[in-house]
MARVOPA-768520 format. One line per 10 residues: their letters; for each residue x, y, z of C-alpha. Coordinates in nm, 3 decimals, decimal comma. Example, Ala and Ser with C-alpha at 12.3 -4.5 7.8 and 13.67 -1.06 7.14 Angstrom:
REM MARVOPA-768520
AS	1,230/-0,450/0,780; 1,367/-0,106/0,714
***
This chain:
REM MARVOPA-768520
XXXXXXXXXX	9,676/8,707/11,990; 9,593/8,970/12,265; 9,691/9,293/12,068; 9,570/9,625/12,040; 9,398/9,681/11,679; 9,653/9,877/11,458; 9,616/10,136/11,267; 9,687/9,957/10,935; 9,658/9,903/10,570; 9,357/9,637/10,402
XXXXXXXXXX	9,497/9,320/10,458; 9,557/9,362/10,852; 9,131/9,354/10,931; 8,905/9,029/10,887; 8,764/8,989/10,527; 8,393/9,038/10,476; 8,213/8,823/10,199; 7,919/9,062/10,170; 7,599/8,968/9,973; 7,583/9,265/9,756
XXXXXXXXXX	7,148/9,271/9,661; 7,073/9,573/9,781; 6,768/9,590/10,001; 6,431/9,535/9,788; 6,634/9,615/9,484; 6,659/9,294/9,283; 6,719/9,485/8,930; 6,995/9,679/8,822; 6,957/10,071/8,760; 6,849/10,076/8,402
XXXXXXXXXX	6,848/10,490/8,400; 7,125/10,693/8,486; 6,846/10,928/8,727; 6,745/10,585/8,886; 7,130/10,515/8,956; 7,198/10,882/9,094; 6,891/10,808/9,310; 6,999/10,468/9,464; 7,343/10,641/9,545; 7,237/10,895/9,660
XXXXXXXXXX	6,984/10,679/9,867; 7,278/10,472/9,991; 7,516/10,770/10,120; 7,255/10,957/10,291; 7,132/10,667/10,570; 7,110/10,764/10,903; 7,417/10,511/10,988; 7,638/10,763/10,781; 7,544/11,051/10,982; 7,809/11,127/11,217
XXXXXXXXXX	8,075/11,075/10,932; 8,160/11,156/10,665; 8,107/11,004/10,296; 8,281/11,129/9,981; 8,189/10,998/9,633; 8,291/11,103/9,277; 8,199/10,922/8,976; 8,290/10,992/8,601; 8,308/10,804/8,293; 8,583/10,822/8,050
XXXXXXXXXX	8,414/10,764/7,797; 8,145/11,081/7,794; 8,351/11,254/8,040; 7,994/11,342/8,243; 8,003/11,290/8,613; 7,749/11,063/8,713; 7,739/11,137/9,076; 7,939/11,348/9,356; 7,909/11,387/9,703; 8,110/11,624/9,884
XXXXXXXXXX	8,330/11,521/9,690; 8,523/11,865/9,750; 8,558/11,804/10,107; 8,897/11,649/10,236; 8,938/11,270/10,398; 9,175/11,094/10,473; 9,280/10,831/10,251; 9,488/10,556/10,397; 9,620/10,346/10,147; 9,441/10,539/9,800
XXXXXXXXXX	9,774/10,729/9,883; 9,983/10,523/9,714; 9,810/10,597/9,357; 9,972/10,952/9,391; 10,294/10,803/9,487; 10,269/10,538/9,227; 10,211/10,769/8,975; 10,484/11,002/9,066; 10,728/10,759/9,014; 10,610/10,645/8,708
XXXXXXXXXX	10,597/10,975/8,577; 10,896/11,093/8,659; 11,122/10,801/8,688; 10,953/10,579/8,387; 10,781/10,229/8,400; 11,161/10,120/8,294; 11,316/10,263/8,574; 11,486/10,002/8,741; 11,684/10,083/9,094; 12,033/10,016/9,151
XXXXXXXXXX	12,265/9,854/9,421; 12,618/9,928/9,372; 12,917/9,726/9,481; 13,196/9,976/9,570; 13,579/9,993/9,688; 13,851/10,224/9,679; 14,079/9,958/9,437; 14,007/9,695/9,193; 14,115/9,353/9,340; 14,486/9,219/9,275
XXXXXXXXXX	14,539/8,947/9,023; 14,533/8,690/9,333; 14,156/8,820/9,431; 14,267/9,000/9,715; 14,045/9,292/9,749; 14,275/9,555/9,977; 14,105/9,808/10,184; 13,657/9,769/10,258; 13,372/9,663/10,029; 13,085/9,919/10,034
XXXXXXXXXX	12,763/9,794/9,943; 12,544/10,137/9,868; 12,192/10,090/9,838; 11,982/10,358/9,661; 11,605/10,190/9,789; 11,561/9,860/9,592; 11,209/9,709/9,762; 11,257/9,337/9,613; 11,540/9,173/9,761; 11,372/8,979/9,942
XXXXXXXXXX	11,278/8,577/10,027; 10,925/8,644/9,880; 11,016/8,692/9,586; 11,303/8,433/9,574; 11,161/8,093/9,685; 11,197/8,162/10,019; 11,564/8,212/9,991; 11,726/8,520/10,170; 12,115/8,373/10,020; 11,926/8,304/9,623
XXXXXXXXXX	11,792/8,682/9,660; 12,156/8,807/9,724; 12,296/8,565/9,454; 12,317/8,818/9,151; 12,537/9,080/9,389; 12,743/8,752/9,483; 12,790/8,696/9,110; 12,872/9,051/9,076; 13,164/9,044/9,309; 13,297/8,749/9,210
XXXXXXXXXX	13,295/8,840/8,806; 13,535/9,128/8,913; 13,753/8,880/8,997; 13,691/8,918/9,366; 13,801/8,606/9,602; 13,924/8,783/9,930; 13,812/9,139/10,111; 14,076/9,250/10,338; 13,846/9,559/10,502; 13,530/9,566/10,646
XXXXXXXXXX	13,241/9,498/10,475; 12,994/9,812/10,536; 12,582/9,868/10,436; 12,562/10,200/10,318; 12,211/10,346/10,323; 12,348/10,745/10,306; 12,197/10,796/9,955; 11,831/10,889/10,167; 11,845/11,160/10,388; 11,596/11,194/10,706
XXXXXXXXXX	11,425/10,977/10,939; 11,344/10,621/10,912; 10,984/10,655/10,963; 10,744/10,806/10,774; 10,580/11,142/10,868; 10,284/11,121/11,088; 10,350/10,769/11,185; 10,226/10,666/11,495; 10,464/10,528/11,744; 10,222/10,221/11,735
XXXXXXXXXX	10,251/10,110/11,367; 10,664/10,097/11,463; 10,623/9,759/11,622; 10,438/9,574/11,299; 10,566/9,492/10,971; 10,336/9,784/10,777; 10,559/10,028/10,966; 10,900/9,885/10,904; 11,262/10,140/10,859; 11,273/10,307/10,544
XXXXXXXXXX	11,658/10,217/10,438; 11,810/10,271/10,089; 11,950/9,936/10,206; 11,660/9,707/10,230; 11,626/9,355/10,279; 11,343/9,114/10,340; 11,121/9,374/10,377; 11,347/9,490/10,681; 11,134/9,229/10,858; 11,189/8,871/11,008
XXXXXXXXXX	10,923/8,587/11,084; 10,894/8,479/11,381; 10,768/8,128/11,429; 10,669/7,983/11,767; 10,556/7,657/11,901; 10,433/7,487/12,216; 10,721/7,378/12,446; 10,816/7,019/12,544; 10,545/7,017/12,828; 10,326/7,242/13,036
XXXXXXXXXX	10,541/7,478/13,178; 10,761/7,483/12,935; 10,915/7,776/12,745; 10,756/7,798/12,381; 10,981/7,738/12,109; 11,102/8,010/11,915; 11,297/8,081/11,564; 11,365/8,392/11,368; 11,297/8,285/10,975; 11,535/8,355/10,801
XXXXXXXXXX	11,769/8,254/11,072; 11,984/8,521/11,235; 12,177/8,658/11,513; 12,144/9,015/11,434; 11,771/9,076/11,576; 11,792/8,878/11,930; 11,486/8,745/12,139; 11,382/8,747/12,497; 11,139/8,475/12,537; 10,899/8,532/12,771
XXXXXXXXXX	10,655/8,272/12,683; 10,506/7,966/12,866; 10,322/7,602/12,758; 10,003/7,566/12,865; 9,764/7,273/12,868; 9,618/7,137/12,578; 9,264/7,338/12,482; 9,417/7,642/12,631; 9,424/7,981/12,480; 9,679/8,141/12,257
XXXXXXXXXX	9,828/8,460/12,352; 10,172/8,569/12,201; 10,274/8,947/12,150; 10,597/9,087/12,053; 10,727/9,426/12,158; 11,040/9,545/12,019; 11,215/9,888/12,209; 11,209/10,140/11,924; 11,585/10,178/11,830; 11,674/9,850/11,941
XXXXXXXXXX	11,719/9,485/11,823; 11,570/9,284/12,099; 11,238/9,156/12,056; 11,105/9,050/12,373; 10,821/8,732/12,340; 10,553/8,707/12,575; 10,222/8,463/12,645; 10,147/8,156/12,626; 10,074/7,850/12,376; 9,899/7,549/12,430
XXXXXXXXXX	10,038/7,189/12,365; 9,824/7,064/12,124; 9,864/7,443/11,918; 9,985/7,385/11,579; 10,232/7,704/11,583; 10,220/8,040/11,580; 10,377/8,297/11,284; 10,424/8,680/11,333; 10,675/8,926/11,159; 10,941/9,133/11,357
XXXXXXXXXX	11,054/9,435/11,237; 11,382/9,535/11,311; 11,661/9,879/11,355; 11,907/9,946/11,131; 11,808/9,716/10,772; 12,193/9,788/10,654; 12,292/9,576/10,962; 12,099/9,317/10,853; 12,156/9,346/10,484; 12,544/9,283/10,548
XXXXXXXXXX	12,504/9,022/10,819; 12,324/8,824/10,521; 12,541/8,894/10,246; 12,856/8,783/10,444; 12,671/8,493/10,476; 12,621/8,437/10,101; 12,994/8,524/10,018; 13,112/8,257/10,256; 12,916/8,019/10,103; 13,088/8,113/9,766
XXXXXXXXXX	13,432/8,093/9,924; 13,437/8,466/9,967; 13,627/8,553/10,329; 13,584/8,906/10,427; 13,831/8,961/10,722; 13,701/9,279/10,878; 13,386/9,370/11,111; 13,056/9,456/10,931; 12,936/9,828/10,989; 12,678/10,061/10,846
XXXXXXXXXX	12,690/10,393/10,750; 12,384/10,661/10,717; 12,365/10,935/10,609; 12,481/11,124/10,957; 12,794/10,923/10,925; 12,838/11,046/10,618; 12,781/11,409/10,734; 13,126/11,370/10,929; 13,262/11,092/10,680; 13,184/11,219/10,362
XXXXXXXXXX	13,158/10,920/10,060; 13,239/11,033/9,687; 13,112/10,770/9,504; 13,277/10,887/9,189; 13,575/10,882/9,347; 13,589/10,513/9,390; 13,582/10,191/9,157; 13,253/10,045/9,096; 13,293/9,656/9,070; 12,974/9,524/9,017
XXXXXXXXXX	12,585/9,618/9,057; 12,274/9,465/9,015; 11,893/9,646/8,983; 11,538/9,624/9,072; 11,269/9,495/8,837; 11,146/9,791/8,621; 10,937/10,013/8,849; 10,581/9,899/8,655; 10,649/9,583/8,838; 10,749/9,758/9,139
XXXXXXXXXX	10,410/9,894/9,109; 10,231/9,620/9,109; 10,409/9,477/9,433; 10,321/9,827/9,625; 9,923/9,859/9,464; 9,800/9,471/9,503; 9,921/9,377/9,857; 9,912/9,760/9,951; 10,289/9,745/10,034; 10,380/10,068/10,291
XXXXXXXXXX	10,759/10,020/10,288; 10,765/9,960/9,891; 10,552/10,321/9,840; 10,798/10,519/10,083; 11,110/10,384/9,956; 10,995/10,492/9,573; 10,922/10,868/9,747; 11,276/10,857/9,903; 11,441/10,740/9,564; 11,256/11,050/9,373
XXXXXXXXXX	11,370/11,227/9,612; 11,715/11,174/9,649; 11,796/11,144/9,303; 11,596/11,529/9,242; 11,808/11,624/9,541; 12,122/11,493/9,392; 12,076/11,715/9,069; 12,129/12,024/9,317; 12,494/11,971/9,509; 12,374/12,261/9,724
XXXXXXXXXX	12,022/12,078/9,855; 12,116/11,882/10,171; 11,698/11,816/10,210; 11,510/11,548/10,352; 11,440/11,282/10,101; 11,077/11,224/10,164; 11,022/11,580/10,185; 11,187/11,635/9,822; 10,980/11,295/9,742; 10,664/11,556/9,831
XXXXXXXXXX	10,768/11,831/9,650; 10,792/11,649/9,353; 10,448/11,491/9,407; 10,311/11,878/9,409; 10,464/12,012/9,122; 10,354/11,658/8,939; 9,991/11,689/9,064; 9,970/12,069/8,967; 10,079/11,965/8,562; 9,817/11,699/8,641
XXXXXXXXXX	9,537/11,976/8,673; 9,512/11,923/9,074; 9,418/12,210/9,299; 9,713/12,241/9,582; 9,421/12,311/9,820; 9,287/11,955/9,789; 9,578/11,782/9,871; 9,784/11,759/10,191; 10,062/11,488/10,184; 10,320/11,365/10,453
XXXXXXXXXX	10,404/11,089/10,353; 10,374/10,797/10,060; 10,200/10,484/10,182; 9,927/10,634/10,358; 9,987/10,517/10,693; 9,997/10,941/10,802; 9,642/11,001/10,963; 9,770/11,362/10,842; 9,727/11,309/10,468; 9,443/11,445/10,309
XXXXXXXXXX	9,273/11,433/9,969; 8,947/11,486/9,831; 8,752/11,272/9,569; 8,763/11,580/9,303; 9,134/11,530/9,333; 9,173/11,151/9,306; 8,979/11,143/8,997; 9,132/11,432/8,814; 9,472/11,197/8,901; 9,283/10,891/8,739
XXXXXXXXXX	9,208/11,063/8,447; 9,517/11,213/8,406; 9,677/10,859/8,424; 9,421/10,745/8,217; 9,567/10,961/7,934; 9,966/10,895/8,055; 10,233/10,726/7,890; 10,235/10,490/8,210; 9,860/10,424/8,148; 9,892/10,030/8,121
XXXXXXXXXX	10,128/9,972/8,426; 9,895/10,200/8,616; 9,592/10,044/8,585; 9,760/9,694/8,573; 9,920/9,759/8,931; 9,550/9,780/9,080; 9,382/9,517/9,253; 9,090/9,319/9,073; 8,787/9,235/9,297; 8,736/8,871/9,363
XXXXXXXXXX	9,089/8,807/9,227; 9,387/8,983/9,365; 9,578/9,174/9,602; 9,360/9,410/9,901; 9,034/9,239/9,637; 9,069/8,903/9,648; 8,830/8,857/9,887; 8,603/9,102/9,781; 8,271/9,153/9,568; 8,340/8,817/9,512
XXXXXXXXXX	8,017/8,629/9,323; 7,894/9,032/9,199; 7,930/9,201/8,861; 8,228/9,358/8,999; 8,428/9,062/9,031; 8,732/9,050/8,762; 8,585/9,402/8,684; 8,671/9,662/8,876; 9,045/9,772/8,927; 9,118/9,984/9,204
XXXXXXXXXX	9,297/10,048/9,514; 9,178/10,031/9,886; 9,291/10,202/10,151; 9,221/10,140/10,546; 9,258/10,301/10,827; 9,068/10,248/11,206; 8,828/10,524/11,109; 8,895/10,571/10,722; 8,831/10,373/10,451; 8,849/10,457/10,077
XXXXXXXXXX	8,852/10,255/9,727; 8,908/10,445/9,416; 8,992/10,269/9,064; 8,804/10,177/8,724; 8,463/9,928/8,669; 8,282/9,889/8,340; 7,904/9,902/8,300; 7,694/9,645/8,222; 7,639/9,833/7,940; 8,047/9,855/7,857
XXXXXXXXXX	8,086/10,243/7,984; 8,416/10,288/8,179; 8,361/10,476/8,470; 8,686/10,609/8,746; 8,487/10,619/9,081; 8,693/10,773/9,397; 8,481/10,658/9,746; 8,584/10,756/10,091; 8,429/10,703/10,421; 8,578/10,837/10,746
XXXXXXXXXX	8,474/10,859/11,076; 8,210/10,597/11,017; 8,140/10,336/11,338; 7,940/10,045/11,227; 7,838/9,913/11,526; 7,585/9,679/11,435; 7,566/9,806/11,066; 7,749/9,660/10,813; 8,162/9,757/10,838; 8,239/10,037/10,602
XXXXXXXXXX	8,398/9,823/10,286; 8,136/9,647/10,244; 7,867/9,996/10,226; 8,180/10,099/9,999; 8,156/9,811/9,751; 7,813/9,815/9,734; 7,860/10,128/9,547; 8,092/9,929/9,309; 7,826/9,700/9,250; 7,578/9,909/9,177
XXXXXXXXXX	7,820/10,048/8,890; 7,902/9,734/8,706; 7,543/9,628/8,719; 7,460/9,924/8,582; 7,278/9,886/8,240; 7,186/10,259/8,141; 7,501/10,517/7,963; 7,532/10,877/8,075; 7,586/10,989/7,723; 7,185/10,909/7,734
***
């Protein structure tokens, strides 16, 4: 697919399966001076020389640092973003925290079903409903607010049936986005009404003969995002070439290149304007299906609408709701696949739920989301001057961190309530998540626990690894600026580090 390479999280790049022997080093560090020598070896090659390499390592256990360098300057950390963002919410929110989606009117239904006047649907950020996580199933993920309606007794809905996403305040994209990342699925809306990851897959095949336009489908199906194909059949042996481009604000997606005969198809996700749209669109479906008639329009409401149309939720009858898995499985969903939209939506919901505690804030919700992260990082011990945050996910080129400070939040969650769920959210290398596919065959495989992070010209991996002799070490390792060339790509120089700390058979409290 002819497309310019995005600015993106882990699992966007090509995997490397990296042999991890180090060069003319067949044993493992045995002395904790022979490992501080071999890393410090490793970060000072010539290839590393124009960029710039962070490393911080300390074990819990002795509480010594083993090794730092610079590790008090600031990087950028892609996706190791979301461990401050993780750990906000389950600080402050709980690992029980579940989020809800409210069903809302301004009556209870009559005895005959009839539900006079519009059904609301108010989201407040729930990441998981979703065909991912329901078989593939967009209608079975809206089934429990289905049930909902109809055990109020709910048969008819006389009004319109609106998506209300008003409880987050501000833009739909993340600070610092670039208008690039807009067009793929790691930069989808931020909606308090989410669905499907406010994405669709689009699925392509060859045409009927040379010439031919391809064949295209939305997945699930829908008229609500709309395609222009542009595409052609080519002969057999030809070349793929499909790219999507989607007008920002818009719901078009126009299709263009070419597939050839014998191609087998071609999958891609869409993202889309306007998730509440979409949310509704769906759920009218899945009423319908239940009997359910709804005779009005659909419509969405944001929270501009709601600047001139003002909603008092407690001024109307709730009839139904359903919630979000607790948020230590919501962590797990945002840490192993390194899930943007999950991460910002959890900053939006701190957010608007510290903002609506003050009736007098009418704030941004991310930017509430990252005051809250402050005021949580300085109890955490965390110097304000080593930490510059935009936004959540880590997809801002403008957030900034320094290893000193990702450790200190390690060990702090090492020591929290939410220490399990955590450390359970991270990815295990060789196993899972951003990891599966790497260290792989190493002592670090099904050992170390952390979370990547990837941009064009940052990369970072920060997390846990025990010894070989059974010391648990937190290790926070960033490399920016760093262009391979014909050197090995910067995860693997990262996770040779790793290595070299789970084959490492000396303690520091020696």
């Amino acid at each position: 697919m002819n497309r310019k390479v995005p600015f993106c999280l882990v699992g966007l790049l090509s995997v490397w399966v990296v042999t991890f022997s180090l060069a003319q080093q067949t044993k493992p560090a045995a002395t904790l001076a022979e490992l501080q020598q071999r890393l410090a070896d490793h970060v000072s090659q010539p290839q590393f020389a124009a960029g710039l390499f962070g490393v911080k390592i300390v074990s819990l256990d002795s509480g010594k640092t083993l090794f730092e360098h610079d590790a008090e300057k600031l990087f950028s950390p892609a996706s190791n973003s979301k461990l401050y963002t993780v750990a906000l919410a389950l600080d402050q929110l709980g690992g029980d925290h579940r989020i809800k989606t409210s069903l809302y009117a301004t009556v209870k239904p009559d005895r005959r079903g009839t539900l006079k006047g519009d059904l609301i649907v108010y989201g407040r950020g729930d990441p998981t409903i979703n065909t991912r996580l329901h078989g593939g199933d967009i209608l079975k993920a809206l089934q429990p607010l289905v049930a909902a309606l109809t055990n109020a007794g709910v048969k008819r809905v006389t009004g319109d049936l609106v998506g209300d996403g008003s409880f987050f305040r501000g833009n739909p994209y993340g600070s610092g986005w670039d208008c690039d990342d807009l067009q793929y699925y790691y930069g989808a809306e931020i909606s308090a009404l989410t669905i499907n990851d406010n994405i669709l897959q689009l699925a392509a095949k060859p045409g009927e003969g040379e010439g031919a336009p391809c064949k295209l489908a939305l997945v699930p199906a829908t008229t609500f995002l709309l395609l222009s194909n542009r595409t052609q059949t080519v002969a057999a042996g030809g070349r793929r070439s499909i790219s999507l481009h989607r007008p920002l604000g818009q719901n078009i997606v126009y299709v263009s290149g070419e597939l050839p005969l014998d191609d087998p198809g071609y999958t891609d996700e869409a993202t889309l304007h306007n998730p509440a749209g979409l949310f509704v669109a769906f759920f009218q479906e899945a009423l319908a299906r239940h009997g359910i008639k709804v005779s009005g329009k659909l419509r969405t409401a944001n929270w501009l609408d709601r600047q001139a149309n003002p909603l008092d939720i407690s001024n109307l009858v709730e009839l139904g709701s359903v919630e979000s898995p607790a948020m230590r499985d919501i962590a797990r969903e945002i840490q192993k696949p390194s899930q943007n939209l999950y991460t910002d939506l959890i900053l939006a919901h701190v957010g608007a739920l510290s903002e609506a505690t003050d009736a007098s804030s009418r704030a941004n919700s991310e930017d509430v989301g990252i005051r809250q992260l402050y005021a949580f990082l300085a109890r955490a011990g965390i110097r304000r001057s080593d930490v510059q945050f935009e936004e959540g996910s880590g997809l801002s080129r403008n957030n900034l961190t320094t290893p000193n400070a990702t450790i200190a939040l390690l060990q702090h969650m090492n020591r929290h309530a939410e220490a399990e769920a955590f450390l359970n959210a991270l990815p295990v290398a060789g196993v899972d998540g951003t990891l599966r596919n790497r260290m792989k065959g190493t002592s670090a495989a099904g050992n170390v626990h952390a979370k990547t992070g990837t941009l064009r010209w940052a990369n970072a991996l920060s997390g846990h690894v025990t010894t070989a002799a059974g010391e648990r070490l937190i290790f926070s390792i960033m490399l920016n600026r760093y262009v391979a060339g014909t050197n090995p790509p910067a995860r693997s120089e990262i996770d040779k580090i790793a290595v070299m700390l789970a084959e490492f058979t000396g303690r520091s409290d020696k």
